[in-house]
N, C-alpha and C positions, 0 to 999 in steps of 0.2 A: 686575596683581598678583593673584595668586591667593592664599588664605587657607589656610592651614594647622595644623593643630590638632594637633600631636604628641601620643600619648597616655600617653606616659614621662614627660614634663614634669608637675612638679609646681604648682601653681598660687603665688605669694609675693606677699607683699604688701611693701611700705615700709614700714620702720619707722627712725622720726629719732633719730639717735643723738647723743653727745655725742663728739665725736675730740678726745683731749690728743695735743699733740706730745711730741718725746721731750723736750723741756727739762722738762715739767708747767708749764709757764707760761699757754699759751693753748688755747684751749678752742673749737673749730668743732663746727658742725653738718654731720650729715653722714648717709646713708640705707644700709640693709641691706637684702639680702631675706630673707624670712621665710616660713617652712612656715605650714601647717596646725597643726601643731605646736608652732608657736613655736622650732622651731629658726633660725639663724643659717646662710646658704649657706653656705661655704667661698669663699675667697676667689679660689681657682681656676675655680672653674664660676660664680662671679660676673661676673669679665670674663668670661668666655668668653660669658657672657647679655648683658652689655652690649655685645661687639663683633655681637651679631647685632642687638642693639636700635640701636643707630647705623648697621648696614647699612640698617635696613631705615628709618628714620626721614630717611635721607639720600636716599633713593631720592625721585626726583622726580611722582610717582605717587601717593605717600604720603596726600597731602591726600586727593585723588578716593576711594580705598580706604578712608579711616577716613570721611567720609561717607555714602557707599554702606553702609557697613558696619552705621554706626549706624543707619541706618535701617531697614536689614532686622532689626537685634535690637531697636529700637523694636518694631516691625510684630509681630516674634514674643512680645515679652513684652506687648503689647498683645491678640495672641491667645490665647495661653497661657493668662491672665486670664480667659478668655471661652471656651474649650474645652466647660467643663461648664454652660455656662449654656444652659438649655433656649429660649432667644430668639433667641441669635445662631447661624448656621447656616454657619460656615468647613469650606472644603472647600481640604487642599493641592493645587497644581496642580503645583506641582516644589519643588525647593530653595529660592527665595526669595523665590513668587509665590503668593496666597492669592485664594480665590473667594467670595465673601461672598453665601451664597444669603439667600432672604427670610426675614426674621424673625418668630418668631410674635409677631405683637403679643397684649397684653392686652388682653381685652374685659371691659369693666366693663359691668352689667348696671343698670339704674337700680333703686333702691329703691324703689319706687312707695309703703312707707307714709312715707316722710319726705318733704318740704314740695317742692315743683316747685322746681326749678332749670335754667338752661340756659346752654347758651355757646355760640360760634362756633367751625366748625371751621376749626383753623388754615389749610387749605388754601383751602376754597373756602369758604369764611365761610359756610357753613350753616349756620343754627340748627340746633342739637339740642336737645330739651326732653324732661324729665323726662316729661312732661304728654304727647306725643307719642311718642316713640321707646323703643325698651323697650334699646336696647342703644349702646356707642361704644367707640371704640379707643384704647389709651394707647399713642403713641411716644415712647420713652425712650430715651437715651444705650445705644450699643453697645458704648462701652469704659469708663463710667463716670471711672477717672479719667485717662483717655488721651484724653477725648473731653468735649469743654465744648460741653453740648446739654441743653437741659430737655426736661422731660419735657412734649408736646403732646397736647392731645383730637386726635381725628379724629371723622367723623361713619362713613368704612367705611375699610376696607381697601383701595384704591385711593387715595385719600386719604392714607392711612396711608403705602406704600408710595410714594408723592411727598414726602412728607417727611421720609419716613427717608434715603430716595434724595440727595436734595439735602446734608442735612446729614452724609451719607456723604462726598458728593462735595467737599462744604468741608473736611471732614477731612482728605480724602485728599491736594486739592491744597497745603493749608495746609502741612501736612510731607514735603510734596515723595512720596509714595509712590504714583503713578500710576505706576510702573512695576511693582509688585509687586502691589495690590492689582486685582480683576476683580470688578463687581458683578455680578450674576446674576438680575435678575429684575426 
């Protein structure tokens, strides 16, 4: 099933309505489509939308295609998101397939006159110390809210770059999008 996007068609929404019969006795619910506008389709080009929306909703295909589907407008309104951000580095490959070069991570610089502090880095449980190292790396979430990942020390960029790595790769398999995404580095 291939996807089609007429560009005559107007976008509608549903909106619930209240249908009397012709006695005015009883009272159903019942849906219209509706403009941009707030106009009311006509009742002609209404079926005529509904015998295309049961063509195509009967087709046995259907399922695989609205899956597929969502995930590729997942994956784009997850990039989209992240287009302008100076960290994540998407490069398109074609229509539904995205390359995710390395990101600039943040380097945080230590304070040297506030009090010694240190942690492990996430990867290779290196100490890092205040009192030692003059610099460390922050990996943080690449989709923020597409993406359930804190924000990690690293000690370098290799490091870094393993952890983004991985928690890319849980992303990715999590919602099924190894076919579209490509890491890069």
């Amino acid at each position: 099933m291939k996807q089609y996007r007429n560009p005559h068609h107007h976008l509608y929404r549903l909106e619930e309505i209240d249908i009397i019969d012709d006695d005015n006795k009883n009272v159903k619910k019942g849906y219209v489509f509706v403009d941009h506008q707030g106009e009311i389709l006509d009742r002609k080009k209404a079926l005529e939308y509904i015998e295309f929306l049961q063509e195509a909703y009967s087709n046995t295909s259907i399922d695989e295609f609205i899956t597929e589907s969502n995930k590729q407008q997942f994956l784009y309104n997850a990039v989209a998101s992240k287009l302008y951000s100076s960290s994540l580095k998407f490069e398109k490959v074609d229509e539904n397939c995205y390359k995710v070069n390395r990101p600039d991570y943040k380097k945080n610089t230590f304070n040297k006159s506030k009090r010694d502090w240190s942690f492990r880095c996430s990867l290779c449980n290196k100490k890092v110390s205040s009192k030692y190292d003059e610099s460390y790396y922050l990996v943080s979430s690449p989709f923020d809210q597409y993406f359930d990942m804190p924000t990690e020390r690293t000690c370098s960029i290799p490091c870094a770059d393993v952890v983004y790595k991985d928690n890319l790769k849980r992303w990715i398999k999590e919602r099924e999008l190894s076919d579209y995404v490509i890491i890069n580095f």
